[in-house]
C-alpha positions in Angstrom: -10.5 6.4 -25.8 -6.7 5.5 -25.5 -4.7 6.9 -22.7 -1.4 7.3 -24.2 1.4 7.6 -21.6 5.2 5.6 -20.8 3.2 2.5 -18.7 4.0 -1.3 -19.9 -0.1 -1.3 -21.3 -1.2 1.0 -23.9 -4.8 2.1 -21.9 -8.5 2.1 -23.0 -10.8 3.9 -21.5 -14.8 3.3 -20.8 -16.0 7.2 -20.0 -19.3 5.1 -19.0 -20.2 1.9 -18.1 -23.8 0.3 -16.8 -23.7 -1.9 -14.3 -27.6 -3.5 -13.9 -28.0 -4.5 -10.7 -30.8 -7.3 -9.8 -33.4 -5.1 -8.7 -33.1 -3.0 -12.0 -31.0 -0.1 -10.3 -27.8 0.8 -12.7 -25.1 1.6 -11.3 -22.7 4.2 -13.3 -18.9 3.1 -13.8 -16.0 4.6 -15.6 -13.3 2.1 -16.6 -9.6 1.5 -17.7 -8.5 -1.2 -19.3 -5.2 -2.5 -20.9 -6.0 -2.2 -24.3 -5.8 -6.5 -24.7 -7.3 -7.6 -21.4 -10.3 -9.0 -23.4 -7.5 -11.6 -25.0 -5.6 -10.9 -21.6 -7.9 -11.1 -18.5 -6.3 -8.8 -15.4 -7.0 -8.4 -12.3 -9.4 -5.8 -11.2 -9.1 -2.4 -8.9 -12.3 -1.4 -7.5 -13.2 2.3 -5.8 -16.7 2.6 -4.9 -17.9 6.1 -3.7 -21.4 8.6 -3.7 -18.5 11.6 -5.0 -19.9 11.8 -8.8 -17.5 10.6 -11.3 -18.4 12.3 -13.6 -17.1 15.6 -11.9 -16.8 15.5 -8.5 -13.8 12.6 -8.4 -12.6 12.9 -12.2 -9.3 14.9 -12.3 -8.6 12.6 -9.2 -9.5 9.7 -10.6 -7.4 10.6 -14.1 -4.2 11.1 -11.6 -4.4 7.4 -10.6 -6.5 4.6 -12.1 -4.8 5.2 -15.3 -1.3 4.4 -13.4 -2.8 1.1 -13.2 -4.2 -0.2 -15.8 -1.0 0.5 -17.2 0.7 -1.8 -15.4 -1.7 -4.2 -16.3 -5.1 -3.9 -13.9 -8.5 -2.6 -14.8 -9.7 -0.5 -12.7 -13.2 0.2 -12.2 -14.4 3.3 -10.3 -18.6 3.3 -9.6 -20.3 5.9 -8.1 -23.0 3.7 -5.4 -27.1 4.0 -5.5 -28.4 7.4 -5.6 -25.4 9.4 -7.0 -23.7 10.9 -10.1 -25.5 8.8 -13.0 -26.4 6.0 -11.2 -30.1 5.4 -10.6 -32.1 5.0 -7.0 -31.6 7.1 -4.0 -29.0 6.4 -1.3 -30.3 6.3 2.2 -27.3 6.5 4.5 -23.7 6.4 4.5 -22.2 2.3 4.7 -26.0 1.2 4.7 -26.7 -2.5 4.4 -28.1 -1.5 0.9 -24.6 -0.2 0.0 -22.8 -2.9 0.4 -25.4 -5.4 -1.2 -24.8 -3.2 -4.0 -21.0 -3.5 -3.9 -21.1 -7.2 -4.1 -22.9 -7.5 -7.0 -20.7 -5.4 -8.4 -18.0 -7.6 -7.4 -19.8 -10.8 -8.8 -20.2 -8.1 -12.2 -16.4 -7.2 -12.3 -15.4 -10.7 -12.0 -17.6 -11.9 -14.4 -16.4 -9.7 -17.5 -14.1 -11.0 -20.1 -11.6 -8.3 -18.8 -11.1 -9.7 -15.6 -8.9 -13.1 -14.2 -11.0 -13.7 -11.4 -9.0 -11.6 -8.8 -10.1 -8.3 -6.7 -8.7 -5.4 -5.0 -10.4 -2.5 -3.1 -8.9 0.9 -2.5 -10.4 4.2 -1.1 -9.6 7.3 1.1 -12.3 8.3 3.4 -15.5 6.9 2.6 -14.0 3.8 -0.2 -11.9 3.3 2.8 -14.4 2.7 4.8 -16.4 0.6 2.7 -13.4 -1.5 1.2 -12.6 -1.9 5.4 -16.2 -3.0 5.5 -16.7 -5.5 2.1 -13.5 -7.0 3.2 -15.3 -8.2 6.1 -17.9 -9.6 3.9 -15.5 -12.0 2.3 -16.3 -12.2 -0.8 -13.9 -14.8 -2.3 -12.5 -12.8 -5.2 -11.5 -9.7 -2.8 -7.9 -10.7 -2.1 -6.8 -7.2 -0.9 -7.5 -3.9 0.2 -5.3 -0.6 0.7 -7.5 1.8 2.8 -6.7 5.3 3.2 -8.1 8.0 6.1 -10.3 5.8 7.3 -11.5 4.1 11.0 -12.4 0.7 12.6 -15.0 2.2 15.1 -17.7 4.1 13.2 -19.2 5.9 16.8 -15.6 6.1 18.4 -13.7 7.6 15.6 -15.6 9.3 12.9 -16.9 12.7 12.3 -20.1 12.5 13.7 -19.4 11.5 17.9 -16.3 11.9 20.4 -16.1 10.5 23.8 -20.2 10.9 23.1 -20.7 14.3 22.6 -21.6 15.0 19.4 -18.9 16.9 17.0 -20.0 19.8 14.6 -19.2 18.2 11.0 -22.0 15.7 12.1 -24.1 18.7 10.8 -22.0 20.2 8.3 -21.2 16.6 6.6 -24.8 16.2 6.4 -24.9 19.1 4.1 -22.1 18.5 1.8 -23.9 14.8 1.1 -27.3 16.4 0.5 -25.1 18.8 -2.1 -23.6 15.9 -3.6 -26.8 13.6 -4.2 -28.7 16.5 -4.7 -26.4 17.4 -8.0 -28.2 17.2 -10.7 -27.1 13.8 -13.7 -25.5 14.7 -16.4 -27.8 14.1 -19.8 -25.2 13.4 -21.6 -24.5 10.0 -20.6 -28.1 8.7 -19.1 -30.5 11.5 -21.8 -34.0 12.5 -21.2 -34.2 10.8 -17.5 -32.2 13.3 -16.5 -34.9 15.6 -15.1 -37.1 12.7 -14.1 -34.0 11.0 -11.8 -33.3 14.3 -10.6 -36.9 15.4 -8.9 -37.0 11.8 -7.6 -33.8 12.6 -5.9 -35.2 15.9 -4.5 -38.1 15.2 -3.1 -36.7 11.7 -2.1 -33.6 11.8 -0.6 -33.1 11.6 3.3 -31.6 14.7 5.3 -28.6 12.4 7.1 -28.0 14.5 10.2 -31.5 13.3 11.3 -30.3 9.5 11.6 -27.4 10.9 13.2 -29.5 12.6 15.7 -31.4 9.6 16.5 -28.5 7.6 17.4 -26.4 9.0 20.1 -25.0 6.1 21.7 -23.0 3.3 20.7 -25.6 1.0 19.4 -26.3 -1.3 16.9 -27.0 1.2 14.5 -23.2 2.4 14.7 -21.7 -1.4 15.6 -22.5 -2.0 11.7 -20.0 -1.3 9.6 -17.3 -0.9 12.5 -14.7 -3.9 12.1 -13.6 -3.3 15.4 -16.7 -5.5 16.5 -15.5 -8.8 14.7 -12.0 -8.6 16.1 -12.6 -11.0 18.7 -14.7 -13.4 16.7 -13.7 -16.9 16.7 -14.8 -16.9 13.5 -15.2 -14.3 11.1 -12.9 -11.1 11.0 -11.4 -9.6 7.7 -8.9 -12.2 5.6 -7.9 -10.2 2.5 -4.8 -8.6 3.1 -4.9 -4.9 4.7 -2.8 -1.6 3.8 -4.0 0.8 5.6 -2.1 4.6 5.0 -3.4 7.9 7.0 -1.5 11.0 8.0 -0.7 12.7 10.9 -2.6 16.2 9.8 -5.5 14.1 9.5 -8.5 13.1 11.8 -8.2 9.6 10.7 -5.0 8.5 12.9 -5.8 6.1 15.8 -7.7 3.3 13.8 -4.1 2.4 12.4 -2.5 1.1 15.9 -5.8 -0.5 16.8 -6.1 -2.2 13.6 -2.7 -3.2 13.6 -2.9 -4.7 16.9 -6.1 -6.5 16.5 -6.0 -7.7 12.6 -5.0 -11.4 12.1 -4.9 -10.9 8.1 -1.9 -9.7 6.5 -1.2 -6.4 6.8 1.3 -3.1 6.6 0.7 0.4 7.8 2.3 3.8 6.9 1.5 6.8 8.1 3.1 10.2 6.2 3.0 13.6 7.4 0.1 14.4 5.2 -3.3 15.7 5.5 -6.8 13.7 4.4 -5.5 13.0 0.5 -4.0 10.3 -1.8 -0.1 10.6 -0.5 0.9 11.6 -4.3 -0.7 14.6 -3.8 -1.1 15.5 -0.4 0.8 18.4 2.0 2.5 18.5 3.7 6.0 17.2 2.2 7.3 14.9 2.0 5.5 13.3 -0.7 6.5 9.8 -1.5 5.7 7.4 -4.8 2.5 6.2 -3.5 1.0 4.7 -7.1 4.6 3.0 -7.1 4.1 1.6 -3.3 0.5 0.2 -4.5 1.7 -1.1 -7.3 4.0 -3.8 -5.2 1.2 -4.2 -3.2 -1.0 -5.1 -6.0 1.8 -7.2 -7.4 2.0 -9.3 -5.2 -1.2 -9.9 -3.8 -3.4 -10.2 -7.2 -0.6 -11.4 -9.3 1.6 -13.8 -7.1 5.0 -11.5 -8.1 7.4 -11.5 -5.4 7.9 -7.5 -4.6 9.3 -8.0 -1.5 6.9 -5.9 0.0 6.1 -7.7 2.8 9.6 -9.1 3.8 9.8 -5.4 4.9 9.1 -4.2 8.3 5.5 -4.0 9.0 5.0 -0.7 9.5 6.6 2.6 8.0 5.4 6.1 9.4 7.4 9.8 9.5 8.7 10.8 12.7 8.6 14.7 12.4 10.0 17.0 14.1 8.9 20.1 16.5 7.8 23.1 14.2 6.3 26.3 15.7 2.7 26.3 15.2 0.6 27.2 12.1 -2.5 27.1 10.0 -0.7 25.0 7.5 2.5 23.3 6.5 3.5 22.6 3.2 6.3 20.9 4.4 7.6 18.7 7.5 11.1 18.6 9.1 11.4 14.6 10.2 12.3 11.3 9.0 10.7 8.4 7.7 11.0 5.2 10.3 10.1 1.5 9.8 9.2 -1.0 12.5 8.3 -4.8 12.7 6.0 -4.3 16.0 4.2 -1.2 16.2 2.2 -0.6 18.0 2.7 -3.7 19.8 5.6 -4.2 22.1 8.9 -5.2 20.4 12.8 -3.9 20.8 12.3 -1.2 18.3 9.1 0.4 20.4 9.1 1.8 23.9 6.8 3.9 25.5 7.9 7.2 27.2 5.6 9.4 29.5 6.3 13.3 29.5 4.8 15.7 31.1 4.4 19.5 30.6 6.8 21.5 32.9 8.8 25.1 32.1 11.6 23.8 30.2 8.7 22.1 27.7 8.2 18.2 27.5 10.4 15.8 30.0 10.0 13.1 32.0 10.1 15.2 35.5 8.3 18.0 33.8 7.1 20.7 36.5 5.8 24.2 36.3 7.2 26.5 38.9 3.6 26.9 39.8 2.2 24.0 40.5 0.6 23.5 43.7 0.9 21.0 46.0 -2.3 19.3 47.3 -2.4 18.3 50.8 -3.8 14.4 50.7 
């Protein structure tokens, strides 16, 4: 199929690609190409999720990786082990066997005619955790990530534990992945097996919540796949370059100064108003060009161009303003600031203590009631 739409590249698109992995499993992938990369190798996008292609991602996926391959990338986006089309059963989220998987599917990318040699990652939510996670891995064609709504600290800052008690999506995101891989493949791309992969998958696959269950302290389990535990490695640590992008409506929000502080790769931050979506279609407003902003970032770290984007100040996030409260906003009174040390100290950053008092939020904040306690 050709995408026809006003980009630089006229686009091709691969509705399904295998991916044979050395065990045997194939792994499904659906592909866009600039319609001479074969003559004209690119580099390569990679999104790598469980969320079905096929359905579950695809008006999603048509809203972006076709941006890029326009501008001269192909993008490859695989659903992992056990999901969509692709064969096997997937045994937990950011396994070990996951991200085995992913770099072979790296070594695959970079080995097709298509592709110069050069990687990026990018995901929100779970490809941001695992491009967060492969990055870490190092594989030598991985040059850059941009990871959306995502966290450092697997145990500290995910849905399934707070402060150690346990959180109620640890159940309920249990169920929405036993939905997912319990969906059934779609005979149309991988014919007869469809029944046969499908039974395996039901009688196979593991309920998650029971891992979850049997792991509630911080322990190895949990350290894998958290980044925050190489920060202080001599050696080791993440050394493709990082943008990480959350909101401020979502749960994903205090990795970003933590990763900021502690990351010794390159890396930019920018945090919108927005809740857990891509930024160029997210509320609440104000929206910004996000498959422009990754473009420069892509520019310039898998094609050598000089954007400019990182002579800018590191970090760019929305300061918004008081709004009464609601269920939802679809847009946010504020404005957009940029910084060169946040969150670490710097003349553009200052920390201010308020406390709660009648008039609202001040520094001497006092409620007319407050008692006082006798030492």
């Amino acid at each position: 199929m050709n995408i026809k739409h006003d980009f630089p590249h006229r686009v091709r698109e691969i509705e399904n690609q295998w991916i044979v992995l050395a065990d045997g499993t194939r792994l499904a992938a659906r592909i866009w190409l600039p319609e001479d990369a074969e003559s004209k190798p690119v580099p390569a996008i990679l999104e790598y999720l469980p969320y079905r292609k096929r359905d579950g991602t695809a008006v999603r996926d048509e809203l972006t990786h076709p941006y890029f391959a326009g501008h001269g990338y192909a993008c490859i986006r695989v659903d992992m082990r056990g999901n969509g089309e692709s064969d096997g059963l997937m045994e937990d989220e950011y396994a070990p066997q996951e991200q085995r998987d992913a770099l072979e599917v790296i070594d695959w990318i970079t080995d097709q005619p298509w592709c110069d040699g050069k990687l990026g990652m990018m995901g929100i939510s779970w490809g941001g955790f695992n491009s967060l996670q492969l990055a870490a891995l190092r594989p030598e064609p991985l040059k850059a990530i941009i990871t959306l709504c995502s966290t450092d600290d697997r145990y500290a800052d995910d849905i399934h534990y707070k402060g150690g008690n346990m959180l109620l999506e640890n159940l309920g995101w249990a169920a929405t992945m036993l939905s997912f891989s319990a969906a059934v493949p779609d005979p149309a791309l991988v014919g007869d097996r469809w029944r046969e992969m499908w039974k395996h998958r039901l009688d196979n696959m593991p309920l998650l919540a029971e891992t979850w269950l049997e792991h509630q302290h911080r322990d190895d389990y949990w350290k894998h796949g958290s980044i925050c535990e190489g920060y202080h490695q001599e050696l080791g640590g993440i050394e493709a370059a990082v943008y990480m992008v959350s909101g401020w409506a979502d749960s994903y929000i205090d990795a970003i100064p933590r990763m900021m502080e502690h990351l010794s790769c390159p890396k930019k931050a920018l945090i919108g108003p927005w809740m857990h979506k891509y930024p160029h279609f997210a509320i609440p407003d104000p929206a910004i060009g996000f498959l422009q902003e990754a473009l420069r970032w892509w520019d310039y770290w898998l094609k050598d161009t000089d954007t400019g984007i990182m002579d800018e100040p590191a970090c760019t996030f929305y300061l918004q303003d008081g709004v009464p409260p609601a269920p939802k906003y679809l847009e946010r009174p504020g404005k957009w600031v940029r910084t060169h040390g946040w969150p670490a100290p710097s003349d553009e950053v200052e920390t201010q203590s308020l406390v709660l008092g009648d008039q609202g939020l001040a520094a001497n904040g006092r409620l007319s009631n407050d008692r006082q306690i006798a030492s």
